[in-house]
N, CA, C and O of each residue as an XYZ file, in Angstrom:
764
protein
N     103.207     95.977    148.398
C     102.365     95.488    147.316
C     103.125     94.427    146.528
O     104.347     94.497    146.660
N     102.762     93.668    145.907
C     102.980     92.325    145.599
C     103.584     92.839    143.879
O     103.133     93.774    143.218
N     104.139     92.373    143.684
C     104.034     92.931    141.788
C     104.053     91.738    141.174
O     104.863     90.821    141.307
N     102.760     91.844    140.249
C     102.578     90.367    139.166
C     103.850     89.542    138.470
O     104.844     90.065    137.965
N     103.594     88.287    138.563
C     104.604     87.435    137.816
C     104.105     87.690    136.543
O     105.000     87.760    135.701
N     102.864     87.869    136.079
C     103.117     87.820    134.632
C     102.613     89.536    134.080
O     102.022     90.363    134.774
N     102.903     89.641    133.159
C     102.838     91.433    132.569
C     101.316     90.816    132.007
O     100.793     89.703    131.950
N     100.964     92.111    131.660
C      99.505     92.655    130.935
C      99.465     91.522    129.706
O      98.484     90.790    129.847
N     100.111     91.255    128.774
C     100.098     90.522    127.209
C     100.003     89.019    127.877
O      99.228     88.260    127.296
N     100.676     88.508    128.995
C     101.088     87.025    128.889
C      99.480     87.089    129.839
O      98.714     86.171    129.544
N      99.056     87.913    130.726
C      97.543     87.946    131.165
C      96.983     87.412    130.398
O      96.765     86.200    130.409
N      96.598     88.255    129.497
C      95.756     87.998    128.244
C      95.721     86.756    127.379
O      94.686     86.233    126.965
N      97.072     86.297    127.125
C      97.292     85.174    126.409
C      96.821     84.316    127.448
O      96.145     83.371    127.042
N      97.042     84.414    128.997
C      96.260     83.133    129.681
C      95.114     83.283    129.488
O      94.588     82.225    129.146
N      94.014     84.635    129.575
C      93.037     84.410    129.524
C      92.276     83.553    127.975
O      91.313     82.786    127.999
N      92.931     83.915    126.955
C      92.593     83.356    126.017
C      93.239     81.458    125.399
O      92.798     80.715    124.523
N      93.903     81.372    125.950
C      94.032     79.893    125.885
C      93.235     79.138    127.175
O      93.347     77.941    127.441
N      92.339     80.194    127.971
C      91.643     79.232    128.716
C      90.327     79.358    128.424
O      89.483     78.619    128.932
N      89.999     80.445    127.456
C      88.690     80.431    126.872
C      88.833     79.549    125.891
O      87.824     78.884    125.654
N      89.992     79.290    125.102
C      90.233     78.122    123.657
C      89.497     76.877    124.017
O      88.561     76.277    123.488
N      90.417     76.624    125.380
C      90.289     75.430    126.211
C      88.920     75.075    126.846
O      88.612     73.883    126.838
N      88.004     76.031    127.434
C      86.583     75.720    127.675
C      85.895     75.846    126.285
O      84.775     75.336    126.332
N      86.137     76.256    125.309
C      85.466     76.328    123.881
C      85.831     74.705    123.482
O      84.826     74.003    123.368
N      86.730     74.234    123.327
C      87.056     73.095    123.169
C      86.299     72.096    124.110
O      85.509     71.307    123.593
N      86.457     72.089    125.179
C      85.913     71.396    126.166
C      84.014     71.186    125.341
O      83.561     70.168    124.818
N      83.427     72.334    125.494
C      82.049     72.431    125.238
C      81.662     71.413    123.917
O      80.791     70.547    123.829
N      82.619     71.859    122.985
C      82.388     70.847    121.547
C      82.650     69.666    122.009
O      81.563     69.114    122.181
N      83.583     68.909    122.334
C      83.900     67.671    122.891
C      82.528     66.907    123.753
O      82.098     65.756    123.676
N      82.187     67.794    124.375
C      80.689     67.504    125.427
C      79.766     66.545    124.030
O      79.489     65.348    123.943
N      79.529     67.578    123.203
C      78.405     66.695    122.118
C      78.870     65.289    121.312
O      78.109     64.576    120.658
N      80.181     65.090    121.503
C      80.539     63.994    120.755
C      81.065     62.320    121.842
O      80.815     62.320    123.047
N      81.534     61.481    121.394
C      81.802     60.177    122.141
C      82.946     60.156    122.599
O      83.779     59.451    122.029
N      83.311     60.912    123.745
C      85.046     61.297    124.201
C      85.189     60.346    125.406
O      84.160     59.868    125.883
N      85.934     60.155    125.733
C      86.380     59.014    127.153
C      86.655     59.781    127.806
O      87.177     60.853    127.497
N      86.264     59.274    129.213
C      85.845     59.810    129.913
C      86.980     60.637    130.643
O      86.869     61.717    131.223
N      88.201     59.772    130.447
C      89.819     60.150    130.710
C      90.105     61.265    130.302
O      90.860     61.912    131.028
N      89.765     61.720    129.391
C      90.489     62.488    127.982
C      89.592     63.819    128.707
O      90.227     64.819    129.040
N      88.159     63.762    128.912
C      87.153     64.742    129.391
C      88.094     65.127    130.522
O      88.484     66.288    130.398
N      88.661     64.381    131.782
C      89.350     64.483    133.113
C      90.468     65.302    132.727
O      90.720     66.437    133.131
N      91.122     64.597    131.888
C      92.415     65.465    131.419
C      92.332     66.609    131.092
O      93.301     67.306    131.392
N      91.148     67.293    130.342
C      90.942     68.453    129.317
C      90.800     69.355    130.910
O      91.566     70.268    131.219
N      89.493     68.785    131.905
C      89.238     69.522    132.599
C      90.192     69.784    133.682
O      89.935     70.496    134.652
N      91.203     69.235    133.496
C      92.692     69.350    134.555
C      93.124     70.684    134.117
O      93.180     71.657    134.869
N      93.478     70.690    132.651
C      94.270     71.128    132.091
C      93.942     72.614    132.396
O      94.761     73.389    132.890
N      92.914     72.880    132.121
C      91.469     74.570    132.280
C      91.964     74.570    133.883
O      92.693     75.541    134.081
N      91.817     73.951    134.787
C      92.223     74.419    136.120
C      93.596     74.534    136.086
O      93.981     75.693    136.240
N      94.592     73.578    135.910
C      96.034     74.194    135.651
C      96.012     75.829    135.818
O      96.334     76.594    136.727
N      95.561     75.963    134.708
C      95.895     77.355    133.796
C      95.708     78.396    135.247
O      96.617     79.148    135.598
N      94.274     78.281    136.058
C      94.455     79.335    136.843
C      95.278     79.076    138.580
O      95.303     79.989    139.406
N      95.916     77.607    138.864
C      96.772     78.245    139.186
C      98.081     78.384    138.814
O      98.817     77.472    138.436
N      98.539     80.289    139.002
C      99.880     80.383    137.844
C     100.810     80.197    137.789
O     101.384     80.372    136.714
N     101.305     79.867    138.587
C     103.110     79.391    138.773
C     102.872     78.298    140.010
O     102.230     78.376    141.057
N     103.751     77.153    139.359
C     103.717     75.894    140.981
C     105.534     75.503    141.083
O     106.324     75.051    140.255
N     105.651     75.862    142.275
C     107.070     75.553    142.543
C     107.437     74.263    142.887
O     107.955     74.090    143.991
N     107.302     73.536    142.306
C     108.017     71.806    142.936
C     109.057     71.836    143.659
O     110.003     72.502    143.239
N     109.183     71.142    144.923
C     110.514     70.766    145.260
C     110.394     68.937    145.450
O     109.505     68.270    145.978
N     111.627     68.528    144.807
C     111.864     67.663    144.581
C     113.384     67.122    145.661
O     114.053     67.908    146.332
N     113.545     66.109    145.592
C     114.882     65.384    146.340
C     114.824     63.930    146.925
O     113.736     63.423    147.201
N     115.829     63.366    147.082
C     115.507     62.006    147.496
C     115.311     62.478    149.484
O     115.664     63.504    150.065
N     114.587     61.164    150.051
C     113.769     61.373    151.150
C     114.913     61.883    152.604
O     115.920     61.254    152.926
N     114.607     62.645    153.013
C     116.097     63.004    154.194
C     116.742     63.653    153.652
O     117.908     63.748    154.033
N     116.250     64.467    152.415
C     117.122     65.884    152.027
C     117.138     67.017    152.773
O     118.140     67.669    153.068
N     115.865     67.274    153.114
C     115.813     68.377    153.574
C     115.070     69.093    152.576
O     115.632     70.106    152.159
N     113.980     68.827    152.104
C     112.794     69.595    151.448
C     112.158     70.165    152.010
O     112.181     71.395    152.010
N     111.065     69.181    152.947
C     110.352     70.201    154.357
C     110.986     71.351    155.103
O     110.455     72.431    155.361
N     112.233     70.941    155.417
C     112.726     72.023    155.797
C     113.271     73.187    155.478
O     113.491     74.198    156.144
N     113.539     72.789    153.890
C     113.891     74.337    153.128
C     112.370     75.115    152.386
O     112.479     76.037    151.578
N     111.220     74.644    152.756
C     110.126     75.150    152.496
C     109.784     75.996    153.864
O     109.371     77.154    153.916
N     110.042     75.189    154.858
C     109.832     76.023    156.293
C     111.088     76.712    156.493
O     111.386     77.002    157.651
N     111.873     77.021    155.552
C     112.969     77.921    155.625
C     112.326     79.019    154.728
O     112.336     80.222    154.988
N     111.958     78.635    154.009
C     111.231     80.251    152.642
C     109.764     80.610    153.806
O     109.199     81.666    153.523
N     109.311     80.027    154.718
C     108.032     80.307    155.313
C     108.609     80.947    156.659
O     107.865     81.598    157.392
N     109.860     80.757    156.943
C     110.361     81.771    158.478
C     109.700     80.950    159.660
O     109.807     81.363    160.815
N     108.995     79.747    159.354
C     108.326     78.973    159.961
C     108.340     77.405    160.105
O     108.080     76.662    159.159
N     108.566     77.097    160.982
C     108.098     75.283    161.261
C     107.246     74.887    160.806
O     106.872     73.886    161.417
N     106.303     75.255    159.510
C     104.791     74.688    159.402
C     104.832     73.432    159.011
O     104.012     72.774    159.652
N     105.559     72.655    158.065
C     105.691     71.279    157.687
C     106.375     70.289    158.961
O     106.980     70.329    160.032
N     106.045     69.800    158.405
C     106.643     68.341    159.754
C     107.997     68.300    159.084
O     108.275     68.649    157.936
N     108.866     67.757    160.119
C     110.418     67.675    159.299
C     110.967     66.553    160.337
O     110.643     66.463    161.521
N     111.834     65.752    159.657
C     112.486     64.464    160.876
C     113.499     63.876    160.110
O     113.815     64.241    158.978
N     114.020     62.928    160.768
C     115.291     61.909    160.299
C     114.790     60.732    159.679
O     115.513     59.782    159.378
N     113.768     60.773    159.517
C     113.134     59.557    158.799
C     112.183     60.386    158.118
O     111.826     61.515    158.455
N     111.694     59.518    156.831
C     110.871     60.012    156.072
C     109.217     60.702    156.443
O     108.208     60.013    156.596
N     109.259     61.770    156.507
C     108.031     62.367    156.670
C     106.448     62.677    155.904
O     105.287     62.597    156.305
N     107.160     63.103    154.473
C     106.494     63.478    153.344
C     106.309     62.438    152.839
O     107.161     61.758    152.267
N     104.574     62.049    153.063
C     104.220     60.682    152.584
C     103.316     60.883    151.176
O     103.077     59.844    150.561
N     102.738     62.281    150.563
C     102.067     62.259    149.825
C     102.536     63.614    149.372
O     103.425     64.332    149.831
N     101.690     63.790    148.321
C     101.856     65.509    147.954
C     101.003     66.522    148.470
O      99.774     66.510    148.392
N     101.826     67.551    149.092
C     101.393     68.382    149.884
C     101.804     69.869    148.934
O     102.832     70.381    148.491
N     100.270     70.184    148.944
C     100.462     71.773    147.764
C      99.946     73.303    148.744
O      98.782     73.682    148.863
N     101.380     74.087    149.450
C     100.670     74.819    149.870
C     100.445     76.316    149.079
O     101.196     76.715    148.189
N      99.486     76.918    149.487
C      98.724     78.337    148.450
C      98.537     79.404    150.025
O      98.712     79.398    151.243
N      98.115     80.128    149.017
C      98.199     81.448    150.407
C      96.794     81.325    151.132
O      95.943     81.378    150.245
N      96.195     81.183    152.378
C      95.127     81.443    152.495
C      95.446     82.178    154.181
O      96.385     81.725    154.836
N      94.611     83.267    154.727
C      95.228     83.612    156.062
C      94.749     83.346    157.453
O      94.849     84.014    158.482
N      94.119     82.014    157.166
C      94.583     81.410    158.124
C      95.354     79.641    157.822
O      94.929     79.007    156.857
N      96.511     78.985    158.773
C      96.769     77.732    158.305
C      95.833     76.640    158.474
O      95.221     76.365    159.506
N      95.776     75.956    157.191
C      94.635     75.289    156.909
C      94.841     73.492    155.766
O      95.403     73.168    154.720
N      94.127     72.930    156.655
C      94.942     71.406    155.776
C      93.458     70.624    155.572
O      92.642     70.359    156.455
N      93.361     70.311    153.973
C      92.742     69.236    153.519
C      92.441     68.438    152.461
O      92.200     69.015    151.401
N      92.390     67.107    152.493
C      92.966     65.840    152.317
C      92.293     66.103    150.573
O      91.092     66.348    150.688
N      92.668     66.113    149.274
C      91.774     65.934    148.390
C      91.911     65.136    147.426
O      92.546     64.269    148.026
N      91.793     64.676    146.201
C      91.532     64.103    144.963
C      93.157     63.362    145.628
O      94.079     63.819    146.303
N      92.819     61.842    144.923
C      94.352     61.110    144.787
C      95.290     61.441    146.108
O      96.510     61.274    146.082
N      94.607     61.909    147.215
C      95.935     61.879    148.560
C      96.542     63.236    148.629
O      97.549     63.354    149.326
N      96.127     64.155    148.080
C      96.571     65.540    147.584
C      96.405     66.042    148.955
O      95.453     65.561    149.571
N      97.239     67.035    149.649
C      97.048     67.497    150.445
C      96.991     68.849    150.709
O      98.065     69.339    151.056
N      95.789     69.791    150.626
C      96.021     71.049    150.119
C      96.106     71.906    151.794
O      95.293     71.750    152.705
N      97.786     73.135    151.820
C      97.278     73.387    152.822
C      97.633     75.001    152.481
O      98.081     75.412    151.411
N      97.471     75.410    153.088
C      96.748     77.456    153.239
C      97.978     77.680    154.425
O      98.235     76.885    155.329
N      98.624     78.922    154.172
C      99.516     79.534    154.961
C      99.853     81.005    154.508
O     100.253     81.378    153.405
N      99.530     81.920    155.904
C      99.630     83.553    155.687
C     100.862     83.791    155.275
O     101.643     84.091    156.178
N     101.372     83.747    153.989
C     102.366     84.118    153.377
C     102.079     84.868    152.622
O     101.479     84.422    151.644
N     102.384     86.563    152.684
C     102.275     87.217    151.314
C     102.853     86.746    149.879
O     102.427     87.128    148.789
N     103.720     86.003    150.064
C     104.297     85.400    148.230
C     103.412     84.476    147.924
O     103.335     84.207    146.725
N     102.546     83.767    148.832
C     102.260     82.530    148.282
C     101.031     83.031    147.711
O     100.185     82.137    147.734
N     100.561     84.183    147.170
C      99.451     84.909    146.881
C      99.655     84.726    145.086
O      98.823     85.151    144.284
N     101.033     83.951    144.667
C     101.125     84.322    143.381
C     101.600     82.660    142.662
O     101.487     82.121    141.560
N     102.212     82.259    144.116
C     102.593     81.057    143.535
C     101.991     79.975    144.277
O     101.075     80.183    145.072
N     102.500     78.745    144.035
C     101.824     77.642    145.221
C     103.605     76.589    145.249
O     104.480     76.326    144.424
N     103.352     76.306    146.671
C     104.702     75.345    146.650
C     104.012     73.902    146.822
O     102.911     73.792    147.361
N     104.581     73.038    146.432
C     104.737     71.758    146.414
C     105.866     70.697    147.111
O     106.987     70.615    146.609
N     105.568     70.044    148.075
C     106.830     69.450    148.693
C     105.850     68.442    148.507
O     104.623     68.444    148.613
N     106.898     67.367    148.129
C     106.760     65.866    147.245
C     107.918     64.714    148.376
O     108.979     64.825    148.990
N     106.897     63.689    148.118
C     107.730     62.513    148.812
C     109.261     62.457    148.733
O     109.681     63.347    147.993
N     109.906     61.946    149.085
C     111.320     61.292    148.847
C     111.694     60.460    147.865
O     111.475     59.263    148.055
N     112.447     60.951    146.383
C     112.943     59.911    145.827
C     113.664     58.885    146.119
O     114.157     59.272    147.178
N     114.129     57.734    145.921
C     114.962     56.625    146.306
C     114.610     55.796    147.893
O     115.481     55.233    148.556
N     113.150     55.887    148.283
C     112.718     56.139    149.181
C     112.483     53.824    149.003
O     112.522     53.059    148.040
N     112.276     53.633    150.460
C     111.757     51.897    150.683
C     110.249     52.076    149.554
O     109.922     51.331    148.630
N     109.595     53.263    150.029
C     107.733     52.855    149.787
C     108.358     53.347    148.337
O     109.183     54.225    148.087
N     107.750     52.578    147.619
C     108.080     53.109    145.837
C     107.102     53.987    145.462
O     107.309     54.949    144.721
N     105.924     53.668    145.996
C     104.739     54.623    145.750
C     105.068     56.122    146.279
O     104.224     56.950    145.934
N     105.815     56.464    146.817
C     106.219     57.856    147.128
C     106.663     58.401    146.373
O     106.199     59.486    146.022
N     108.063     57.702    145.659
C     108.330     58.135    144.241
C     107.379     58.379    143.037
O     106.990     59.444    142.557
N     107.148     57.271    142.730
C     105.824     57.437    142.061
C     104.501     58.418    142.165
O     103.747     58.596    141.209
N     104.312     59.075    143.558
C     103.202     60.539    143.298
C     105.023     61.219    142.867
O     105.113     61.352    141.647
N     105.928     61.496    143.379
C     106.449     62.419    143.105
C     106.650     62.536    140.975
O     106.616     63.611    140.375
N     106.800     61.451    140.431
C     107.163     61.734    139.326
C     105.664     62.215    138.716
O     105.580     63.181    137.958
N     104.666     61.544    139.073
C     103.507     62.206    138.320
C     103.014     63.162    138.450
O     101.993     63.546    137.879
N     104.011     64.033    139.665
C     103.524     65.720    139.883
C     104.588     66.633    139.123
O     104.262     67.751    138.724
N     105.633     66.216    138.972
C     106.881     66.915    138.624
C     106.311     67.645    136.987
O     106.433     68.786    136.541
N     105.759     66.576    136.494
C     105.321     67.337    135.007
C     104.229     68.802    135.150
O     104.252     69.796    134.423
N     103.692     68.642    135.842
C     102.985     69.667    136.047
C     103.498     70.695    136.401
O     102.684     71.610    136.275
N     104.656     71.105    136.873
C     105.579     72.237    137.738
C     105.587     73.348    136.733
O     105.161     73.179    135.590
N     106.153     74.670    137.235
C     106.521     75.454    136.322
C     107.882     75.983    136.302
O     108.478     76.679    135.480
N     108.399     75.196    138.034
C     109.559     75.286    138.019
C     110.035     74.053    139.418
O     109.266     73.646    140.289
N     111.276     73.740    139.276
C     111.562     72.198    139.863
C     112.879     73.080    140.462
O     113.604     73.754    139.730
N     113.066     72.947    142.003
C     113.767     72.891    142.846
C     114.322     71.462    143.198
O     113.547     70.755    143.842
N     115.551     70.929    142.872
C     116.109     70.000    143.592
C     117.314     69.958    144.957
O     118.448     70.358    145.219
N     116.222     69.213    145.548
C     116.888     69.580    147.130
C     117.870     68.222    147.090
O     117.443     67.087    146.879
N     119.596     68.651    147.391
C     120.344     67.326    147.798
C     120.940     67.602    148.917
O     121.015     68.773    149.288
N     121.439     66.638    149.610
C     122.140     66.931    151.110
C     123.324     66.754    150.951
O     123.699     65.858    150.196
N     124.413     67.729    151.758
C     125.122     67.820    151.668
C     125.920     66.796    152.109
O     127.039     66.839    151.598
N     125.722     65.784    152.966
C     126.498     64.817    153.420
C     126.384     63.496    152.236
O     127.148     62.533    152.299
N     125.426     63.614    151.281
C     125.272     62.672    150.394
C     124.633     63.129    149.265
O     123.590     62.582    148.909
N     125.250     64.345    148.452
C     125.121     64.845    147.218
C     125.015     64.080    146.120
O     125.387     62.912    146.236
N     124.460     64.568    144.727
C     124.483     63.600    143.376
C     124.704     62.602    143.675
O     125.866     62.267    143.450
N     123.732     61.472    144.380
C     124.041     59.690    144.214
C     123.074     59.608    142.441
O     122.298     60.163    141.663
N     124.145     58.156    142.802
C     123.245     57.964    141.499
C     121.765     58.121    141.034
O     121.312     58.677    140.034
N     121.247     57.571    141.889
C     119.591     58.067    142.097
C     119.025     59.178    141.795
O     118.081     59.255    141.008
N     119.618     60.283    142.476
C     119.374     61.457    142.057
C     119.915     61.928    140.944
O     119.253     62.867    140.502
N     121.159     61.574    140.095
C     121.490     61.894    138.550
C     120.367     61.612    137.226
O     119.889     62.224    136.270
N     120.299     60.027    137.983
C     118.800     59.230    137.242
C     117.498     60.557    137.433
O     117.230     61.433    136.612
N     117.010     60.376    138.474
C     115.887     61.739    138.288
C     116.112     62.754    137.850
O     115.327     63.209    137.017
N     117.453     63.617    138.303
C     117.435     64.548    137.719
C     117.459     64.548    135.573
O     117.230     65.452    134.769
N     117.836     63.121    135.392
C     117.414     63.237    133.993
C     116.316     63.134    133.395
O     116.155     63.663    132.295
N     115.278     62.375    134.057
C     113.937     62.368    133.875
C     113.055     63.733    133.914
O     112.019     64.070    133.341
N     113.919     64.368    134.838
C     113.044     66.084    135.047
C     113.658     66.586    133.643
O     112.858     67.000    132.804
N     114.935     66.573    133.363
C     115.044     67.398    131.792
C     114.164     66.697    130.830
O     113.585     67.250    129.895
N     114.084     65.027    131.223
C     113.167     64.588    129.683
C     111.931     65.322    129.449
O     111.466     65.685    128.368
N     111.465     65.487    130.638
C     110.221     66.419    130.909
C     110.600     68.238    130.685
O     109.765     69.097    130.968
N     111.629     68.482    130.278
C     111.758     69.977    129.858
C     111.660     71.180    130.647
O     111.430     72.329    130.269
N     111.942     70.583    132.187
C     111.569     71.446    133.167
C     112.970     72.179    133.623
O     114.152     71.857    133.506
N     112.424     73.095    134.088
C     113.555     73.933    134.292
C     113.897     73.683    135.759
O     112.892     73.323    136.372
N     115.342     73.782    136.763
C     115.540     72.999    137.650
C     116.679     73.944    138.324
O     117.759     74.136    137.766
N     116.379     74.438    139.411
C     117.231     74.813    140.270
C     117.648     73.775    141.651
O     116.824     73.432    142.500
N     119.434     73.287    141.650
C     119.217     72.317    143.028
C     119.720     73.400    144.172
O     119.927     74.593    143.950
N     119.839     72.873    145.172
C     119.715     73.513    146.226
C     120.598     72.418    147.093
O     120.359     71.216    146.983
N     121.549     72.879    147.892
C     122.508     71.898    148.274
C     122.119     72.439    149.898
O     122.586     73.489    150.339
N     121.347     71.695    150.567
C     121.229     71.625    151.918
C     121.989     70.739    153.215
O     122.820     69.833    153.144
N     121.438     71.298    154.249
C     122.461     70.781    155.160
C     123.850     70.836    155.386
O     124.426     70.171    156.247
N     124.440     71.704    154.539
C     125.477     71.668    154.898
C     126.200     72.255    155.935
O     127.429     72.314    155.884
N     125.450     72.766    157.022
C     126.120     72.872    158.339
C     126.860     72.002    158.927
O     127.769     72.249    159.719
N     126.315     70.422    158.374
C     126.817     69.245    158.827
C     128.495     68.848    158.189
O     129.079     67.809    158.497
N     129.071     69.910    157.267
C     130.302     69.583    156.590
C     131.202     70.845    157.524
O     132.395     70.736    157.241
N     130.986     71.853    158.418
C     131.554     72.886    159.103
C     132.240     72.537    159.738
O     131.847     71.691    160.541
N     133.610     72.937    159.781
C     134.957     72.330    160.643
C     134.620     73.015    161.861
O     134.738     74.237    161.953
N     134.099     72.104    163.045
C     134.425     73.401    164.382
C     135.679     73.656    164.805
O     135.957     73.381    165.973
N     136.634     74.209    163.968
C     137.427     74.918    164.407
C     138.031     76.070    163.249
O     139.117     76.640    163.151
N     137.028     76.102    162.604
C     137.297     77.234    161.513
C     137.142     77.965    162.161
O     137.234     79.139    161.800
């Protein structure tokens, strides 16, 4: 059996800042709001139910895909020596695997994982990447996280690039675990 990320009180408090939030929403309806601001509000009300999103973040050839198909016991993401992760890809639990294309390039996909019943993972383009636009979905998803995994490789740890982002994720107040991959590739064969 699965045991809840959040207790009985912080339940409740979601349920009631998302009734605040459709109460709000409804008043806003009768008055002259843009149309942006309406998009945003109604982001915000879906946020809320789903409850925890795990970002992983890293510049491109870290090894993100593959430490997601390392928590999945599975190959399900594409993984290569060249950049793979061209958009944002959000996977959630559904039981069977399942991929489709939505809002802004979003790529929602479904995988029989009992954990993913509570959380949703996120594997994001490559920072420091040629296409800039890769970076760019990645920074405009990172705010949304509830928690930020940074993936670096071990053959080319903290470049500058990645110091730079990783300060942009604190400007944003996110909390940040890195994750130092690949390093099989630093193993003396003769230890």
């Amino acid at each position: 059996m699965l045991r809840a990320i959040l207790n009985r009180k912080e339940t409740l408090l979601l349920k009631d800042e998302k009734n605040a939030l459709q109460r709000l929403q409804a008043v806003l309806a009768g008055f002259d709001v843009e149309p942006e601001d309406q998009r945003t509000l109604h982001k915000s009300i879906q946020q809320l139910d789903s409850l925890f999103m795990l970002v992983i973040v890293g510049e491109f050839n870290s090894g993100k895909s593959a430490f997601i198909n390392a928590l999945l016991g599975d190959r399900f993401l594409a993984e290569g020596v060249t950049p793979t992760t061209d958009r944002i890809y959000v996977l959630e639990y559904g039981p069977t695997s399942e991929r489709e294309v939505g809002d802004e390039g979003v790529v929602s996909l479904t995988y029989p994982a009992d954990f993913l019943q509570q959380i949703s993972i996120v594997d994001t383009p490559g920072t420091n990447a040629i296409i800039r636009r890769h970076e760019q979905l990645t920074q405009e998803f990172v705010p949304r996280s509830d928690l930020v995994i940074f993936v670096t490789s071990a053959d080319r740890p903290f470049t500058e690039s990645e110091r730079a982002f990783m300060e942009r994720i604190r400007e944003w107040g996110k909390k940040v675990i890195v994750v130092l991959n690949k390093i099989d590739l630093l193993e003396d064969d003769e230890v």
